[in-house]
Structure formats: structure tokens, C-alpha cells
C-alpha positions in Angstrom: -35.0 51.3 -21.5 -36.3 53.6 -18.7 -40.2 53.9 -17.6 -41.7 56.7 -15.8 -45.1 57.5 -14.3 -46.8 60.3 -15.5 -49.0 62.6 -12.4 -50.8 64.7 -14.1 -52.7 61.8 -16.0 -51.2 58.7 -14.8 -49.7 57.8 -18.1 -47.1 54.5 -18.0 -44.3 55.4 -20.6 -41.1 53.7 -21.6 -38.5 55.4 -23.4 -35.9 53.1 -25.1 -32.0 54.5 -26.4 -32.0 52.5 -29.3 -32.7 54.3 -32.8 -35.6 52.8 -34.3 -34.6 54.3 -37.6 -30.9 54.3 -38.9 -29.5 57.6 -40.2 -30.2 58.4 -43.9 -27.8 58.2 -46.6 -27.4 61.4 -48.1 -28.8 61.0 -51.1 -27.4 62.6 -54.4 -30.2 63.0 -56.4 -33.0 66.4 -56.9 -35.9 64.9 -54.7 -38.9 65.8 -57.2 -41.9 67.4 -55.7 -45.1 66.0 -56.5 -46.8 69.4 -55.8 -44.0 71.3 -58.6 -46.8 70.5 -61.0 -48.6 73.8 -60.7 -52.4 74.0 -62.1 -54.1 77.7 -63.2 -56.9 79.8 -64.1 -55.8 83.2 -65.5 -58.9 84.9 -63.9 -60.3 83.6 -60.0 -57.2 80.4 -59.5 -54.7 82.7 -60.5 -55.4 85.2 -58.5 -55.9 83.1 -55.7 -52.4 81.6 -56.2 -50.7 84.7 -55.9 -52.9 85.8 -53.1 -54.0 88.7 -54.4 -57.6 87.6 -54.5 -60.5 88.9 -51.5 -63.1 86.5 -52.8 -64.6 83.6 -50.8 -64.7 81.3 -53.4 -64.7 77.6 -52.4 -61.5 75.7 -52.8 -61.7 72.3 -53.8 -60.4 69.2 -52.0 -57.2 69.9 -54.5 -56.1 72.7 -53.0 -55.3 73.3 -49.6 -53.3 76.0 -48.8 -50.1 76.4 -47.6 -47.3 79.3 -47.2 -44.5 78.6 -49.3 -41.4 79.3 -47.9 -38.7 80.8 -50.4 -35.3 80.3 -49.7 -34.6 84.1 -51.8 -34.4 87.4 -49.8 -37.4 88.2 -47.9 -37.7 91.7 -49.8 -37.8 89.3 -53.3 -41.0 88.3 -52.8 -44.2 89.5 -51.0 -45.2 88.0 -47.7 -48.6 87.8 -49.5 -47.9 84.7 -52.4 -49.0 81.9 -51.5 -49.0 78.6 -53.2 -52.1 75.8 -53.4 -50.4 72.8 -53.1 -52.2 69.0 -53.1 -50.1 66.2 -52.6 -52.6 63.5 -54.5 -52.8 60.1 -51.9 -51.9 57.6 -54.9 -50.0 54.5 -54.8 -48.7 54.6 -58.4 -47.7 58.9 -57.3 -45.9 57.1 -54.2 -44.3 54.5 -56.4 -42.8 56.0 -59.2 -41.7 59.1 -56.4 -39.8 56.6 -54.7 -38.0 55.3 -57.5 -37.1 58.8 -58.3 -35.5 59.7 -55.0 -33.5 56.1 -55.3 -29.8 57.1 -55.9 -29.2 53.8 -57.2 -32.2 53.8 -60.2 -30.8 54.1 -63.7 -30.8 56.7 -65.9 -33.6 55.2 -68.1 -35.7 54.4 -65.5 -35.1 57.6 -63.7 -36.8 59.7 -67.2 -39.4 57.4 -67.5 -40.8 57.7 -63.6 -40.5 61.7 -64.5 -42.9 61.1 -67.3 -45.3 58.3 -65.3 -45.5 61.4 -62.6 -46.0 64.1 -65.0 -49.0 62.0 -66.1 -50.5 60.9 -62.8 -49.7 64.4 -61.4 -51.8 65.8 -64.8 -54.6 63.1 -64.3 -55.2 64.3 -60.3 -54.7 67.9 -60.8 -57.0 68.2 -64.1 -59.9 66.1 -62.3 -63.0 68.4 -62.1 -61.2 71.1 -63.9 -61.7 70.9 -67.4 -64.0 72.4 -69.7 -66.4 70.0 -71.4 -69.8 69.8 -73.6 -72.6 67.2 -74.0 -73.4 66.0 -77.4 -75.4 62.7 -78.7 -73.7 59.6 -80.3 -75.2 56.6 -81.6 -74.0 53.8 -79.6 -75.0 50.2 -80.4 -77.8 50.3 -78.3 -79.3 53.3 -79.7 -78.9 56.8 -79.2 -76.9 58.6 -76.1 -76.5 61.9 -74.2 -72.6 61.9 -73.4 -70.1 64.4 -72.4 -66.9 65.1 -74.2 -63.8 67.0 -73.5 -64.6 70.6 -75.4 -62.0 71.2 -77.7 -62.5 74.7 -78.1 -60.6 74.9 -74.6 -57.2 73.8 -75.7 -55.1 72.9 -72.0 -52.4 75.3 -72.3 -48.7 73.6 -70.6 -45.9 75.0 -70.2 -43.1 73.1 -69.3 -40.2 75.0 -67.4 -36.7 74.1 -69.5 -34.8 71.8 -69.5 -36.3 69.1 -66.7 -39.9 70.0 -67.3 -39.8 68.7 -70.6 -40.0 65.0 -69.1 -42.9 66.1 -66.5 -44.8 66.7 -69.8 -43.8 64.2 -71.8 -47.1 62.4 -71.8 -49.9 65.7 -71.8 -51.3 64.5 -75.2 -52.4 61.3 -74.2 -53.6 63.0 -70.9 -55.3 65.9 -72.3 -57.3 65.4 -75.3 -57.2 69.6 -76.1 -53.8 70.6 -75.0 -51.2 73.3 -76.3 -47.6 73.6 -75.9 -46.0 76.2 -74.6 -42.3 76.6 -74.1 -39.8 78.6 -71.4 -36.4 78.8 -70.6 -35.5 80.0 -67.2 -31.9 80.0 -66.0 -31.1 81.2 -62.4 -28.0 83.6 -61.0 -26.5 81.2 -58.3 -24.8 83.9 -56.6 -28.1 86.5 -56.5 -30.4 83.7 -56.7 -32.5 85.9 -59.4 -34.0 84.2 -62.5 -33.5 85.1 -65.7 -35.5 84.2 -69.0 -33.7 83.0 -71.7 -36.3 81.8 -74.0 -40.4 82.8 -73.7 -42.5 81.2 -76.2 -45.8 82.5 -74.6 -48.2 84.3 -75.9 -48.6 87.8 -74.9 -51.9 87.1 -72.9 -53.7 84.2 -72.5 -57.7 84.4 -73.0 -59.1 85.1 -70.0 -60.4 81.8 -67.7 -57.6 79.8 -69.7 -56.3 76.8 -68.3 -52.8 76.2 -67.3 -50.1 73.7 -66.0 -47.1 75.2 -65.2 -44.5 71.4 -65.4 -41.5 71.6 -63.0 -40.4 69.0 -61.5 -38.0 70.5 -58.8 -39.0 74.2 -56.8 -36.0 75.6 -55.3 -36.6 79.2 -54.3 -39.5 79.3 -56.1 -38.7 82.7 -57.5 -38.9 81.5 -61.5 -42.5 80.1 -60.3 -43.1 83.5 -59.2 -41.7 85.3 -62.2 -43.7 83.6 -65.2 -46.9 84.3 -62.6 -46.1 87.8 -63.0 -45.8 87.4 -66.6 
């Protein structure tokens, strides 16, 4: 260990040779991203997503905004896109992430962390987003003023095939209004390009629909980008 003196603020510091950390194992497993669990709006969100959006809207604490960095060609996609990504600060997220990036965790045990993610990740990213409407009840203590989840509103999610499926595995016990909506995106290894093999949307969605876009893995982000542009 060697000390030195600093002179421009008279700081003491020791610097030691010995790793405090021994080198990682390379680990064979995808490393899921919490953020790959992309949430919506097709009118002000969306457009703020892809950056093509001027206003001065208010972002909530869920999104803060970061450039995402593509590992396709630079010419693939405008210097413009941007992504809102919110890494929620829960211990259950941390948990059953950790157990996913484990190389030694079971197959079983490895799908069913997907789906406990998927329906943390569709818990934090729905909070103060959906659409509801008050109504009265008769509760055993008499009448009630109470919201309820409007189900005129249907979620719409869209799980990426084949790995989103297990990110969404849980959305109906999540989401009380929800539809399914399947895609099949394959990707050219060589060119890097996506290519859609399977498009169950609808031609448009209604405008200020909600969306989750499930995938558990980005890459180079380009079949993100592609069902965006949609």
C-alpha cells in the first residue's frame, strides 16, 4: 500500500495493489434488462419516445431520459430517437433480476423470475398511467365514492416473440382491461436488420391508446425502433 499527500487540498490518500473485487466469470446467460419493458401513448409519450416531439410536457419520475446507444449502423437510425428508460428501485425487481443473470439457476426457475419481472416491471411502469372512472358501491358500512380501473380503456401488450411471451405471462392479473397483441420479429445476423415474420396488430391503434411493448432483451434496439415506426 503506498500513501501520498495531496497539495492542492492537503488530502491523505492510500492506494492499496490488492483487487478488492475478483474478476467476473463470464457469464453465459442474456442479462435481461429491466428497462426492455417499454410503456406508450400513441399521441404525446409516443412521440416523445421517438423524439420527435417539441412540447414541454412534464415527464414523470418514470421517465428520465437517456440516449440509447444502438449497436446498428449509425445511418440505421436517426441521431434523434431516444428512449425513456426508468430502472424502478425495488427489492423484489433486484431479486428476481439477480436470479436471472445467475448461470447456475434452473430452467424452471429461470421462466418463472421472467414472468415475476414482467409483473413488477408492469406494476411500476403502469403506476399513474392508467385510465380510470369513479362510481358508487355499497360497502357494508353504507354507501362509497370509489375509483375503478375503466374498462372501456383496454391495456394494449404486445409481447415481442418468442422471449416476450414469458415477460407477459402474468398482464391479466396485472391489468384488469388488457389486450393481446402478438409479433414476430427475427433479425439478419449478418446486416443486423429486423425482419417481421408475424404482425398481429391492428392497423392503427385509437389515438391516446396505451401500450407495453414486452421484451425482455434489447440488443441493437432496431426491432424496438421498427414496430415504433409501425
Amino acid at each position: 500500500m503506498a500513501c501520498s499527500v495531496s497539495s492542492s487540498n492537503s488530502f491523505f490518500r492510500c492506494y492499496s495493489e490488492t483487487l478488492r473485487f475478483a474478476p467476473r466469470q463470464q457469464c453465459v446467460r442474456l442479462n435481461p434488462n429491466p428497462s426492455s419493458l417499454l410503456s406508450f401513448n400513441s399521441s404525446p409519450i409516443l412521440a416523445q419516445i421517438l423524439g420527435s416531439s417539441s412540447s414541454s410536457t412534464r415527464i414523470s419520475r418514470r421517465n428520465i431520459l437517456v440516449t440509447a446507444k444502438m449497436a446498428a449502423s449509425e445511418g440505421s437510425i436517426n441521431g434523434t430517437n431516444r428512449m425513456l428508460v426508468f430502472v424502478p428501485p425495488h427489492p423484489l425487481i433486484k431479486h428476481w433480476i439477480s436470479v436471472l443473470r445467475n448461470d447456475q439457476t434452473p430452467c424452471p426457475i429461470f421462466r418463472n423470475a421472467i414472468a415475476e419481472l414482467g409483473r413488477l416491471l408492469m406494476y411500476e411502469a403502469s403506476r399513474d398511467w392508467l385510465p380510470t372512472v369513479v362510481g358508487e358501491i355499497m360497502s357494508p358500512l353504507g354507501a362509497a365514492t370509489v375509483e375503478f380501473i375503466d374498462p372501456r380503456e383496454p391495456i394494449a401488450v404486445v409481447p415481442i416473440l418468442r422471449a416476450g411471451l414469458a415477460l407477459a405471462e402474468h398482464a391479466s392479473s396485472v391489468l384488469p382491461a388488457n389486450k393481446i397483441y402478438h409479433i414476430g420479429i427475427s433479425r439478419d445476423e449478418e446486416t443486423l436488420l429486423p425482419t417481421v415474420y408475424l404482425n398481429k396488430l391492428p392497423d392503427e391503434f385509437p389515438k391516446n391508446s396505451r401500450v407495453f411493448l414486452v421484451d425482455p432483451v434489447l440488443a441493437t434496439g432496431e426491432g424496438v425502433l421498427s414496430i415504433f415506426a409501425m
